[in-house]
SEMILUM-622542 format. One record per residue (C-alpha): residue number from 1; residue in one letter; x, y, z. Coordinates in Angstrom, 3 decimals, m for minus. Layout:
<i: NUM | aa: A | u: X | v: Y | w: Z>
...
//
This chain:
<i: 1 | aa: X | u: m20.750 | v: m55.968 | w: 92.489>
<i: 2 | aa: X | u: m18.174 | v: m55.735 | w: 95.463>
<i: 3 | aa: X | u: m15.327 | v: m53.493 | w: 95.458>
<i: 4 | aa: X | u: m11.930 | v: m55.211 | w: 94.913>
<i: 5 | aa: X | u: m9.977 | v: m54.602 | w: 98.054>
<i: 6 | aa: X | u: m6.128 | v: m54.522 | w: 97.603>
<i: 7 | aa: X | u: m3.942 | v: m56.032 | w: 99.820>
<i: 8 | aa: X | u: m2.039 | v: m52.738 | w: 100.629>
<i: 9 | aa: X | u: m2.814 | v: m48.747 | w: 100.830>
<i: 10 | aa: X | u: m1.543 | v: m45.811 | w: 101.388>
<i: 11 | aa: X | u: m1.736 | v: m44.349 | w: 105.013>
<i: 12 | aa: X | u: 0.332 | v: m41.982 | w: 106.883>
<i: 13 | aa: X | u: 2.817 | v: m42.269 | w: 108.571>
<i: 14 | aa: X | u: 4.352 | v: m40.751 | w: 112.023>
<i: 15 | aa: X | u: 8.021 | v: m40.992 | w: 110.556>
<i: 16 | aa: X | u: 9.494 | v: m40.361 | w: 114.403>
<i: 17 | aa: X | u: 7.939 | v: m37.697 | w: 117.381>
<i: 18 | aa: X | u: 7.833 | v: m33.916 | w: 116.175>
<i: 19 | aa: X | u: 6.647 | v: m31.456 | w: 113.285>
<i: 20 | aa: X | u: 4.618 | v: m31.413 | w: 110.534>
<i: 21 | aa: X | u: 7.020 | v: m32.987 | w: 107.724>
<i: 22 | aa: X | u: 7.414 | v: m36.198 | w: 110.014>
<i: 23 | aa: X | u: 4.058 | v: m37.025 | w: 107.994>
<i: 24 | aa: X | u: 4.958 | v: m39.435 | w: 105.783>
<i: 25 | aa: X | u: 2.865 | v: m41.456 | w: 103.078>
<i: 26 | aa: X | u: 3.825 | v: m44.977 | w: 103.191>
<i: 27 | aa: X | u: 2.580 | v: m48.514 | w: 102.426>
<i: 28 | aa: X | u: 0.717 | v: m50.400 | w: 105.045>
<i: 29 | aa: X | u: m1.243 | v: m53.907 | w: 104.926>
<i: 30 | aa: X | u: m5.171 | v: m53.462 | w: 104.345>
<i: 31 | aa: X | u: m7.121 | v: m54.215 | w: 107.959>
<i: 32 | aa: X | u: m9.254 | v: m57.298 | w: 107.558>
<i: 33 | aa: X | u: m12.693 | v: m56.256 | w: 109.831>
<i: 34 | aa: X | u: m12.725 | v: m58.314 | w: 112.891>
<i: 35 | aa: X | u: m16.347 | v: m59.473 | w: 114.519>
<i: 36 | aa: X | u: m18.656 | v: m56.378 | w: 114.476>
<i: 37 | aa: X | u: m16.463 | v: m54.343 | w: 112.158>
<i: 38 | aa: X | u: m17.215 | v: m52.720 | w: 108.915>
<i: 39 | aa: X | u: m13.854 | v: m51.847 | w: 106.303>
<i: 40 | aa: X | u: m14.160 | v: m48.766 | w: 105.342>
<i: 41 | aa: X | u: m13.055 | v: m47.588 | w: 101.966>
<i: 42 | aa: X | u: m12.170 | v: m43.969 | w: 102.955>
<i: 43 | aa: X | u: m13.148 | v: m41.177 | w: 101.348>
<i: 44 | aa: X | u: m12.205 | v: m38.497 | w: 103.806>
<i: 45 | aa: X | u: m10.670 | v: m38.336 | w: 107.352>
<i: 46 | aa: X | u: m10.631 | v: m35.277 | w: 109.654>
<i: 47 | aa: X | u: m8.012 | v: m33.749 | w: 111.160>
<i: 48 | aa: X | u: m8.462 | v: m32.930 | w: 114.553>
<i: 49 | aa: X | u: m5.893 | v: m31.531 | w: 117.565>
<i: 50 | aa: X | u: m5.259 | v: m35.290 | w: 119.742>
<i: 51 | aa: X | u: m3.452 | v: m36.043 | w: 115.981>
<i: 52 | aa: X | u: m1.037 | v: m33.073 | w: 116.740>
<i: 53 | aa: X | u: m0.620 | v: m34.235 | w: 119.638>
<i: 54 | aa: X | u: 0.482 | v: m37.687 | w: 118.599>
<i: 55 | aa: X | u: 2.537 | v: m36.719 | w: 115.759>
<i: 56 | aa: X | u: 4.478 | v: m34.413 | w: 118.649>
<i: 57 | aa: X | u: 4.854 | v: m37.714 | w: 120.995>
<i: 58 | aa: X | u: 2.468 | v: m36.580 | w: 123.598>
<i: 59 | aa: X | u: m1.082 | v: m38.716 | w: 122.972>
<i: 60 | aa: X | u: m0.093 | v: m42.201 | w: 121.623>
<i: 61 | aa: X | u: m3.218 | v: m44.864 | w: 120.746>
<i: 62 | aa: X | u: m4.602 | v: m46.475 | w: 123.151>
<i: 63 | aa: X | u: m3.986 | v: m50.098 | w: 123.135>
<i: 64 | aa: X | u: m4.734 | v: m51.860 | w: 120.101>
<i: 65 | aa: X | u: m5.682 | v: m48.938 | w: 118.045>
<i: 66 | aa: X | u: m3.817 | v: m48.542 | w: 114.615>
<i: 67 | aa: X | u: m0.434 | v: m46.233 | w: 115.059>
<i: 68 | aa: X | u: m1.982 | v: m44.513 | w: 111.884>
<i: 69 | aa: X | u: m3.703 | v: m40.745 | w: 113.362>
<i: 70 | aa: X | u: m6.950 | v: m39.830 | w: 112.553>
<i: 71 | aa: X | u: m9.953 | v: m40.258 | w: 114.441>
<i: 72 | aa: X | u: m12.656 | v: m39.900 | w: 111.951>
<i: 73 | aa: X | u: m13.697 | v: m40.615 | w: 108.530>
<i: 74 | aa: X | u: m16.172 | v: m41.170 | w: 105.928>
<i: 75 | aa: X | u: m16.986 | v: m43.288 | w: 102.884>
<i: 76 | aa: X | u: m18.079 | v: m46.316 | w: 101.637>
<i: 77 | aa: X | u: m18.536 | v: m50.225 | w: 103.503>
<i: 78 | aa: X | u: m16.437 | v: m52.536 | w: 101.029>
<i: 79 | aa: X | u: m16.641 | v: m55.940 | w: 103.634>
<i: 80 | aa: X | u: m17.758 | v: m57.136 | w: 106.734>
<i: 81 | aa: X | u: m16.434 | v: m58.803 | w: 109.957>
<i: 82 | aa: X | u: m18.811 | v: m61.734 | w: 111.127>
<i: 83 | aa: X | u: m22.109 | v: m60.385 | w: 113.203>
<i: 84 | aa: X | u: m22.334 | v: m57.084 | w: 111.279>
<i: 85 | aa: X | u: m26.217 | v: m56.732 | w: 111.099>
<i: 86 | aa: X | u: m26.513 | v: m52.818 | w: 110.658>
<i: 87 | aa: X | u: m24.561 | v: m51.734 | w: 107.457>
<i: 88 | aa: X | u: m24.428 | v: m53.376 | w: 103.922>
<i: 89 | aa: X | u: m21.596 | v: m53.091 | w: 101.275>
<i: 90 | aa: X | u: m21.485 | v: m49.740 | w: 99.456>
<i: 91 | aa: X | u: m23.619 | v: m48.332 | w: 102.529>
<i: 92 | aa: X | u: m22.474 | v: m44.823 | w: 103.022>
<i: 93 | aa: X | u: m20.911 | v: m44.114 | w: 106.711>
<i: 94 | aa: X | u: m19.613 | v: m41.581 | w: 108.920>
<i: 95 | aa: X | u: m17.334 | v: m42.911 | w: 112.088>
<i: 96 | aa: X | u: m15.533 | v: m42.148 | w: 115.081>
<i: 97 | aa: X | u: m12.486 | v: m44.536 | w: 115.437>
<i: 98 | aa: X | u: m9.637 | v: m44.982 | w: 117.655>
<i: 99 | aa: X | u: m6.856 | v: m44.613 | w: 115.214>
<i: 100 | aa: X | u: m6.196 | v: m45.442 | w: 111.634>
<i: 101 | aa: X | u: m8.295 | v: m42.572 | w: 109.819>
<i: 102 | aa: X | u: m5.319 | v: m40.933 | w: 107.499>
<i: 103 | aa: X | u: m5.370 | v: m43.840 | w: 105.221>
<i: 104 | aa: X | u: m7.411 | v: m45.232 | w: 102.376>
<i: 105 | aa: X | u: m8.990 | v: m48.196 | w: 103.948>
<i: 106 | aa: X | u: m10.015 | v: m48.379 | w: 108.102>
<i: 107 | aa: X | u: m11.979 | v: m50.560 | w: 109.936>
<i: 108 | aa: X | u: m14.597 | v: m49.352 | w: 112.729>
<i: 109 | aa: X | u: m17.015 | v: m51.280 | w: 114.996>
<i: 110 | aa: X | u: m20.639 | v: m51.338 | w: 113.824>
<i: 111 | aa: X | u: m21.816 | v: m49.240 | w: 116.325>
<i: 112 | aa: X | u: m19.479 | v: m46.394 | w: 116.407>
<i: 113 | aa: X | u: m20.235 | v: m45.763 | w: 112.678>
<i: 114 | aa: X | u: m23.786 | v: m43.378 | w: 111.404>
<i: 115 | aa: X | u: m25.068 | v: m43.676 | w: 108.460>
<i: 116 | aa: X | u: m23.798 | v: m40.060 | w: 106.365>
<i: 117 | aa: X | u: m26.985 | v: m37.816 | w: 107.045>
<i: 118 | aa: X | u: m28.850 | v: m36.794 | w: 103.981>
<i: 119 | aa: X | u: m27.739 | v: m34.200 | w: 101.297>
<i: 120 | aa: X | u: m24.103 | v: m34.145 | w: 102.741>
<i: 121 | aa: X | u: m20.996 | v: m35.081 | w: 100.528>
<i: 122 | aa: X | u: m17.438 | v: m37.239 | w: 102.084>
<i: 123 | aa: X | u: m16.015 | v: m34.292 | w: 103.122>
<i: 124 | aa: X | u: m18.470 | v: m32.510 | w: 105.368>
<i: 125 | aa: X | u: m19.468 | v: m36.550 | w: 106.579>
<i: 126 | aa: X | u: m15.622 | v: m36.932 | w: 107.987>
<i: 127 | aa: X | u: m15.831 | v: m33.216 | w: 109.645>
<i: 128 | aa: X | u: m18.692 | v: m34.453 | w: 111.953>
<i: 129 | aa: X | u: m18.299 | v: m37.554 | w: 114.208>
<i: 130 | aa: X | u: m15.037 | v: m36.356 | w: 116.560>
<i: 131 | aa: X | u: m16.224 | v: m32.991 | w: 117.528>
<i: 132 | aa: X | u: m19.939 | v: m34.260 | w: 117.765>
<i: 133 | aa: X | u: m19.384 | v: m37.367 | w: 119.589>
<i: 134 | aa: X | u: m17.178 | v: m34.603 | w: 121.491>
<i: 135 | aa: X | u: m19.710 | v: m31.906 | w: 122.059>
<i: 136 | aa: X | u: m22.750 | v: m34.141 | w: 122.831>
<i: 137 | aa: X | u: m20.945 | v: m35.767 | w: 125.453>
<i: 138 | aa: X | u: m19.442 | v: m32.936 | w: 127.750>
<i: 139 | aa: X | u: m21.605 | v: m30.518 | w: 126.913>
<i: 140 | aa: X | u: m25.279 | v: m32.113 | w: 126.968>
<i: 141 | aa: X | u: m24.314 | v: m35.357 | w: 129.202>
<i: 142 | aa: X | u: m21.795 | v: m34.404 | w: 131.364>
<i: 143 | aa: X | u: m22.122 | v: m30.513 | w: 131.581>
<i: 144 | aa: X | u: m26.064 | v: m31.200 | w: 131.366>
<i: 145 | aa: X | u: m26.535 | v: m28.217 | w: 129.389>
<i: 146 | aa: X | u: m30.616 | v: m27.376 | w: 129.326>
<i: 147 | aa: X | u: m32.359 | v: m24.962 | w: 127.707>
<i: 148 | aa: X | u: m32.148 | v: m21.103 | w: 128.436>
<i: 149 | aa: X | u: m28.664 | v: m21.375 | w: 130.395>
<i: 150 | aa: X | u: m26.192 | v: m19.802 | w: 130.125>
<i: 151 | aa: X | u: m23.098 | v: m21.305 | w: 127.746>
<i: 152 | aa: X | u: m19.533 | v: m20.375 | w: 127.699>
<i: 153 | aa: X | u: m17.407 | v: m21.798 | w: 124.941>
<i: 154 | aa: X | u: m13.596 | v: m21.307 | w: 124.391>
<i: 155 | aa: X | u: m12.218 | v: m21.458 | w: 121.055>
<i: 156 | aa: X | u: m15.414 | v: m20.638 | w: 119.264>
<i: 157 | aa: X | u: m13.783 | v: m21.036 | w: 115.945>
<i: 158 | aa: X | u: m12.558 | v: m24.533 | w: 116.303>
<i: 159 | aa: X | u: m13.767 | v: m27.262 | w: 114.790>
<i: 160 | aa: X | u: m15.142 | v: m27.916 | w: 118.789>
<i: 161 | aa: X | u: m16.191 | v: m24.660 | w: 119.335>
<i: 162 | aa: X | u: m18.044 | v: m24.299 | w: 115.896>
<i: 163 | aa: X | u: m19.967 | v: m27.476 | w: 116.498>
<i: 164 | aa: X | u: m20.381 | v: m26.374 | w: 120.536>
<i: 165 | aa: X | u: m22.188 | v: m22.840 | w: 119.479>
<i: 166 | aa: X | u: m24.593 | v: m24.418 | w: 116.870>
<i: 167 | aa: X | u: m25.185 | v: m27.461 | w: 118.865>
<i: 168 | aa: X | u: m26.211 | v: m25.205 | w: 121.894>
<i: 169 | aa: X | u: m27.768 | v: m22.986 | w: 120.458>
<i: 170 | aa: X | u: m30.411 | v: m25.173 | w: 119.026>
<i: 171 | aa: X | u: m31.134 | v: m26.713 | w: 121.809>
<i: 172 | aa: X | u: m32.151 | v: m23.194 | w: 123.573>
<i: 173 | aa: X | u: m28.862 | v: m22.061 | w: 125.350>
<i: 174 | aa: X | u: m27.455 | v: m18.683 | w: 125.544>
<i: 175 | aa: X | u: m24.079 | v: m19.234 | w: 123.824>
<i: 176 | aa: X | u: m20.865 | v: m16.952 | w: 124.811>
<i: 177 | aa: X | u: m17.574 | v: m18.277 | w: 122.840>
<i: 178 | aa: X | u: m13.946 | v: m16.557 | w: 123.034>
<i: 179 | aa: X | u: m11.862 | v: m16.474 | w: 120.170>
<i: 180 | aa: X | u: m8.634 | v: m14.615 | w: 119.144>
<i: 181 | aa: X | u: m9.509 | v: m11.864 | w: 116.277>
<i: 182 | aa: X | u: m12.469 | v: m9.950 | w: 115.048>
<i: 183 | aa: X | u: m13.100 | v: m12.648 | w: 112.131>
<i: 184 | aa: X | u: m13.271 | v: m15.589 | w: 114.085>
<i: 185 | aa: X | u: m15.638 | v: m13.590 | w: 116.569>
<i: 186 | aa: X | u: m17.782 | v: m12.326 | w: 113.313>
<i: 187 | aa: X | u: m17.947 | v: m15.876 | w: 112.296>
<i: 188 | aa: X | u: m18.995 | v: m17.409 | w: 115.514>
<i: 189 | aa: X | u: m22.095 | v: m14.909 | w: 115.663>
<i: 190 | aa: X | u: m23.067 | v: m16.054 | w: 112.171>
<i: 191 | aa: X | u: m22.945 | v: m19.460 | w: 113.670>
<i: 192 | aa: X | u: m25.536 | v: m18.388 | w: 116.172>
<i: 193 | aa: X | u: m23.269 | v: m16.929 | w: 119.080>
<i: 194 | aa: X | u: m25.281 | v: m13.958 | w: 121.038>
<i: 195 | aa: X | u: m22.090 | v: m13.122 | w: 122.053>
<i: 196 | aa: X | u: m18.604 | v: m13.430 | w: 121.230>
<i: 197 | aa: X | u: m15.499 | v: m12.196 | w: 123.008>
<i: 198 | aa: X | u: m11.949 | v: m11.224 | w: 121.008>
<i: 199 | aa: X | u: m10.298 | v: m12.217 | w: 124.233>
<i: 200 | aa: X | u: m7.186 | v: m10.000 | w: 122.875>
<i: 201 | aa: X | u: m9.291 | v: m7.052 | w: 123.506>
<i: 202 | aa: X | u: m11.436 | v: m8.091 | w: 126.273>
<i: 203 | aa: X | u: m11.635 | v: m9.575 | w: 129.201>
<i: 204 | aa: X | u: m14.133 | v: m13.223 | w: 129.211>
<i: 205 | aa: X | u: m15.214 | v: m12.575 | w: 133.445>
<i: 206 | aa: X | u: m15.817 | v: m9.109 | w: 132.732>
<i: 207 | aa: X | u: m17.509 | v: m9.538 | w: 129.383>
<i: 208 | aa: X | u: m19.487 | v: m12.589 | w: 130.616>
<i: 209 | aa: X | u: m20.355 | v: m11.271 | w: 133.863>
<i: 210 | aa: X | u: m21.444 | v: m7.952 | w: 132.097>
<i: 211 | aa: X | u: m24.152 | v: m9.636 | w: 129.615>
<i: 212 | aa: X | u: m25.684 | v: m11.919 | w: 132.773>
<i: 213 | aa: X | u: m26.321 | v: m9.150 | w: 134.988>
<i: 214 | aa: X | u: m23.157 | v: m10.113 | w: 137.164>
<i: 215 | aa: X | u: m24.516 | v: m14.225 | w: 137.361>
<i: 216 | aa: X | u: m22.132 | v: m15.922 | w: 134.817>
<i: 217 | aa: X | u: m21.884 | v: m18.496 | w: 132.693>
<i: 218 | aa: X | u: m24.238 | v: m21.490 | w: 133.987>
<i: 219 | aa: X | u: m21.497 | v: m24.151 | w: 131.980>
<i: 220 | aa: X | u: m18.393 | v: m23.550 | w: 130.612>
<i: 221 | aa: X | u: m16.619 | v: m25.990 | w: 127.812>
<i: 222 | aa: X | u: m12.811 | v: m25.364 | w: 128.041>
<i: 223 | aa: X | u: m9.758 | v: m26.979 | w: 125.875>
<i: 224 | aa: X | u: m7.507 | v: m24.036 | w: 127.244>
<i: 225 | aa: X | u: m6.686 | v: m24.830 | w: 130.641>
<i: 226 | aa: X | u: m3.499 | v: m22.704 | w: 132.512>
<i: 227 | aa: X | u: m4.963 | v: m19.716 | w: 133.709>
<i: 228 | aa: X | u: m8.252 | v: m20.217 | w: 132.436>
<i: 229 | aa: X | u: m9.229 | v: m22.568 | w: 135.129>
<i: 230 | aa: X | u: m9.128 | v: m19.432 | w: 137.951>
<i: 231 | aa: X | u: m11.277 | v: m17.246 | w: 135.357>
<i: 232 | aa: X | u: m13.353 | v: m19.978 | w: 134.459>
<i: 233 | aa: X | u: m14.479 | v: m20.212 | w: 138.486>
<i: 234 | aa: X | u: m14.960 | v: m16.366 | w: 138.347>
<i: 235 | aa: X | u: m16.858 | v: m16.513 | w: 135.044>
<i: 236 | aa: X | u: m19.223 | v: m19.736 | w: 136.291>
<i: 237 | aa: X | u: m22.376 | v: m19.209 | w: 137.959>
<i: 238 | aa: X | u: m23.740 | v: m19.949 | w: 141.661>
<i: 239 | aa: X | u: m24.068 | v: m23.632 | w: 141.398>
<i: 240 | aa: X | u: m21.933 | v: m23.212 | w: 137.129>
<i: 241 | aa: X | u: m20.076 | v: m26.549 | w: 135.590>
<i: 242 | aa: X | u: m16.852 | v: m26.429 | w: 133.450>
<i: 243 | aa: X | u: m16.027 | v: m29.290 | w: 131.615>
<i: 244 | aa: X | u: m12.320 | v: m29.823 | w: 130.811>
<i: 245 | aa: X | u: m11.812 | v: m31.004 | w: 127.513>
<i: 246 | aa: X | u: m7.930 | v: m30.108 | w: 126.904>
<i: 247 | aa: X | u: m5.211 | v: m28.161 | w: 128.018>
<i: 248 | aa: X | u: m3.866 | v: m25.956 | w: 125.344>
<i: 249 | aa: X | u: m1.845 | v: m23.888 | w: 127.387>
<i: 250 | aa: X | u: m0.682 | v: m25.953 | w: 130.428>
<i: 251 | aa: X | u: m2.248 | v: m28.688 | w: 133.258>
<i: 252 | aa: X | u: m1.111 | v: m27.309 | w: 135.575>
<i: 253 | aa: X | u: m2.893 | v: m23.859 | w: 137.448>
<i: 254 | aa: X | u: m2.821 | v: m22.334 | w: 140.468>
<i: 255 | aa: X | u: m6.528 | v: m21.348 | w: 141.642>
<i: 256 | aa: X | u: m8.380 | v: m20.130 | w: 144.583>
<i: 257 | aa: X | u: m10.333 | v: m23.621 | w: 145.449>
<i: 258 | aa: X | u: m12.220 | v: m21.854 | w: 147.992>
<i: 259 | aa: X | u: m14.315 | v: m20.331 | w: 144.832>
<i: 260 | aa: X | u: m15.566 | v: m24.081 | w: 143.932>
<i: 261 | aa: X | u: m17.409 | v: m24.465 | w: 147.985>
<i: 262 | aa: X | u: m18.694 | v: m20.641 | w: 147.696>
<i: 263 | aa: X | u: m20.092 | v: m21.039 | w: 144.569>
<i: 264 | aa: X | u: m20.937 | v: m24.656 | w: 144.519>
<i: 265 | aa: X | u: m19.062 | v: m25.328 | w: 141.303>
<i: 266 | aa: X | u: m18.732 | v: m28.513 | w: 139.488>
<i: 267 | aa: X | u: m15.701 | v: m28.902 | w: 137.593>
<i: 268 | aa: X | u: m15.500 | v: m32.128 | w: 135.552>
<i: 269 | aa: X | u: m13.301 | v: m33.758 | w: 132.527>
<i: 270 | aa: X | u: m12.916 | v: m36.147 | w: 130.023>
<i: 271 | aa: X | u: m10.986 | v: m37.885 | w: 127.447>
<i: 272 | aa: X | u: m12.867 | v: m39.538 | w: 124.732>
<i: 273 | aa: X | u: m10.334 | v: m41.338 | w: 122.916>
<i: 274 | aa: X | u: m9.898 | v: m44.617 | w: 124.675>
<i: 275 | aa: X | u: m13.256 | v: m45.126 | w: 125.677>
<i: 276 | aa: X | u: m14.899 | v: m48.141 | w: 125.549>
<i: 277 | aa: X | u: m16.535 | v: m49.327 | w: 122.052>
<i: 278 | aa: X | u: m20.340 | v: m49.508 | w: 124.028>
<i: 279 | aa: X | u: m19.654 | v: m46.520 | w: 125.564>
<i: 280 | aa: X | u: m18.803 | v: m44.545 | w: 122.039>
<i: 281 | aa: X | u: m22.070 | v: m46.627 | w: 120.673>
<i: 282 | aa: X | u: m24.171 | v: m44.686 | w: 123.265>
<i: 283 | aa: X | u: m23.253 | v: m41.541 | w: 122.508>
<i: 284 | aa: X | u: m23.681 | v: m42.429 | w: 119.096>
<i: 285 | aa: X | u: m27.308 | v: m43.785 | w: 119.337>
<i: 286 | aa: X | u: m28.133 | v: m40.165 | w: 121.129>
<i: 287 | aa: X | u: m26.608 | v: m38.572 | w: 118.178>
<i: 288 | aa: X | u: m28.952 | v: m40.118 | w: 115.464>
<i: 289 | aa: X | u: m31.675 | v: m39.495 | w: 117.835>
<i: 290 | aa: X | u: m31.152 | v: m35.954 | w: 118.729>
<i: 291 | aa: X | u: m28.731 | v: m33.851 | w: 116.163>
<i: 292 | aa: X | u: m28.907 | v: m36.517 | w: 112.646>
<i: 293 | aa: X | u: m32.267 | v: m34.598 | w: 112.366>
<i: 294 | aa: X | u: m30.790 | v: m31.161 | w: 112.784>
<i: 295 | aa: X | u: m28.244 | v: m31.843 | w: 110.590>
<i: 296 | aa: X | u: m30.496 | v: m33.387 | w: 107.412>
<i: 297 | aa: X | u: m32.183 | v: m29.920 | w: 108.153>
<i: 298 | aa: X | u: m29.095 | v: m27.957 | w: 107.671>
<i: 299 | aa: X | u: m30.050 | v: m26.433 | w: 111.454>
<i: 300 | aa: X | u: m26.178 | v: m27.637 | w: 112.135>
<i: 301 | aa: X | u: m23.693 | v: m28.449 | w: 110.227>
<i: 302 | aa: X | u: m19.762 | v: m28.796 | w: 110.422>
<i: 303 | aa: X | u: m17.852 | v: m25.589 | w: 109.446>
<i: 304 | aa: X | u: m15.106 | v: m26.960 | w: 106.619>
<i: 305 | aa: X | u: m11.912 | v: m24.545 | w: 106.702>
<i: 306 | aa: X | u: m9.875 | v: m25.959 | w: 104.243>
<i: 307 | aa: X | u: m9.235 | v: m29.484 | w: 102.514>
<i: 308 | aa: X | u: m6.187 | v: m30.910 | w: 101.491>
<i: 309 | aa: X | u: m5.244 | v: m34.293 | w: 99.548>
<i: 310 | aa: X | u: m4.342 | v: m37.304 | w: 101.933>
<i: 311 | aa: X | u: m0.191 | v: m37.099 | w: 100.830>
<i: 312 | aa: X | u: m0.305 | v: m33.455 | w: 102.203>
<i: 313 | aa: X | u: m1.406 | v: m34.634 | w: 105.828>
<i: 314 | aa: X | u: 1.818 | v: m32.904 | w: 106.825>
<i: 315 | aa: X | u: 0.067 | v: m29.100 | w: 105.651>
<i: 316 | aa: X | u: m3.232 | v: m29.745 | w: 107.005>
<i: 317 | aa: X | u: m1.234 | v: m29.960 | w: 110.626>
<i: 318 | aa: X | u: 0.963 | v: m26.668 | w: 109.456>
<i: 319 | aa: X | u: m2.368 | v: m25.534 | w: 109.056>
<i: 320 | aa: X | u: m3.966 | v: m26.286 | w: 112.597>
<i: 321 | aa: X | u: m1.132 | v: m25.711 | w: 114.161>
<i: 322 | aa: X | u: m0.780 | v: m21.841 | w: 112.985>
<i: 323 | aa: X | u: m4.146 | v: m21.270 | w: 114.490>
<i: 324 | aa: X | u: m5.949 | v: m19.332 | w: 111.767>
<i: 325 | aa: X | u: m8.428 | v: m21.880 | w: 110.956>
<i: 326 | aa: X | u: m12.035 | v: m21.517 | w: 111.035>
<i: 327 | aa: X | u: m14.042 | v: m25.045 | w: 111.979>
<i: 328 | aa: X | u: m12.501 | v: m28.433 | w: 110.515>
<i: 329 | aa: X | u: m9.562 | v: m29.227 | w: 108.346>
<i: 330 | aa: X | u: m9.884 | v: m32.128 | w: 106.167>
<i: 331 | aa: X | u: m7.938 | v: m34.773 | w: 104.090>
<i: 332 | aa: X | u: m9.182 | v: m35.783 | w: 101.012>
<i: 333 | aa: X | u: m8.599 | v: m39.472 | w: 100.340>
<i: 334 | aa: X | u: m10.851 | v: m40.544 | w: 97.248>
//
């Protein structure tokens, strides 16, 4: 029997630009799924750094997402747009989506949803499709990582850099991740990092450059930017990439380019966001060829820090914002 889909739902709200308590629950019509698109009666959404960023006026949608944050969820399909051939009603599904996620119904395009992998509940579901979509992009198709390199992560115990370490690490890298205390470095070794750097203490180039026999990190993953960019070059290999994923502290970095010709250095970006829908459907086809296995086997999984209800959006960005989180925050929607 088909779920009874109201006309209006709760969803968050971005009240006006700036902190957490401009979160606000409010009313908003149900989406009707267009051609292609599954509704999705949500069961979870994950919380994940561009929404900060949006909340604080600095990342709005691209156009014709929803205004609504959130750029991943879980739960069940309740209808379907016209052409839908993939997914039934009361199919189980994981997506990616441009916008919308932080309420109880959203709509996605058949192709950027997964079917949740076996054995895994709403909540872990919604912690995997932004930082995976993330990870196997820059990190396996643009940074080409290959087995038995070298990999240098930053922010090993984000919800990227959790997913980065276990995702490399299976696939036969050397994984080096920075992180800011001795907890978050014990827990990115239990994740499978051979090495991982309290950059309070220690310096990453000297650290790096000290466990490679002076040759560096053959790919680097960064979301820090600022100063990092000069010691990423001096932490990078003869012939290293860096991927830029973010810039947490600053765009803008003054560097000694002549290190990128000596050392033959590729240094690369990208924003994943506003992406095309077939381009988001690639990288998800690679995902349930490559990783859905690893992740029915439990050889990855998403690291859950904390979970709060959907009304209390507004502590879940408190939360990410004070930086003591270990892998994903997540709203509970059910």
């Amino acid at each position: 029997m088909a779920e009874e889909i109201p006309t209006v739902m709760t969803a968050i709200e971005i009240s006006s630009p700036g902190g957490p308590r401009v979160l606000k629950a409010g009313e908003r019509p149900v989406p009707a799924p267009k051609s292609g698109e599954l509704l999705v009666r949500v069961r979870s959404a994950g919380v994940n750094r561009p929404d900060v960023l949006q909340r604080q006026g600095h990342y709005p949608p691209p156009q014709g997402a929803s205004d609504i944050p959130g750029l991943e969820i879980s739960g069940d399909v309740v209808a379907t747009g016209e052409g839908v051939t993939r997914f039934r009603l009361g199919e189980r599904v994981t997506a990616l989506v441009a916008g919308g996620g932080y309420a109880q119904y959203c709509t996605v395009h058949e192709s950027n949803a997964l079917p949740i992998p076996a054995g895994y509940g709403y909540i872990e579901a919604a912690a995997i499709p932004e930082t995976f979509f993330t990870v196997w992009h820059n990190v396996f198709e643009r940074g080409a990582l290959q087995s038995g390199e070298t990999f240098l992560v930053h922010g090993g115990s984000s919800g990227i850099g959790t997913t980065a370490i276990q995702l490399a690490k299976a696939f036969g890298a050397s994984v080096f991740t920075t992180a800011g205390s001795g907890d978050k470095c014990e827990a990115c070794v239990k994740l499978g990092a051979d090495h991982a750097i309290n950059y309070r203490e220690e310096d990453f180039v000297e650290a790096v450059k000290r466990h490679t026999d002076g040759k560096g990190a053959n790919l680097i993953l960064d979301m820090v930017g600022g100063d990092y960019i000069d010691r990423n070059y001096d932490a990078a290999a003869i012939d290293g990439r860096i991927v830029q994923i973010a810039f947490l502290n600053g765009a803008k970095a003054t560097t000694d380019m002549t290190k990128l010709m000596v050392k033959r250095l590729q240094h690369t970006g990208s924003t994943l966001r506003a992406r095309t829908i077939e381009f988001k459907a690639g990288i998800a086809r690679e995902l349930e060829l490559n990783v859905w296995p690893l992740l029915a086997e439990r050889k990855v999984a998403p690291v859950i820090d904390m979970v709060y209800p959907l009304h209390e959006a507004w502590r879940a960005h408190e939360r990410m914002e004070d930086g003591q989180h270990i892998g994903k925050i997540v709203l509970d929607v059910s």
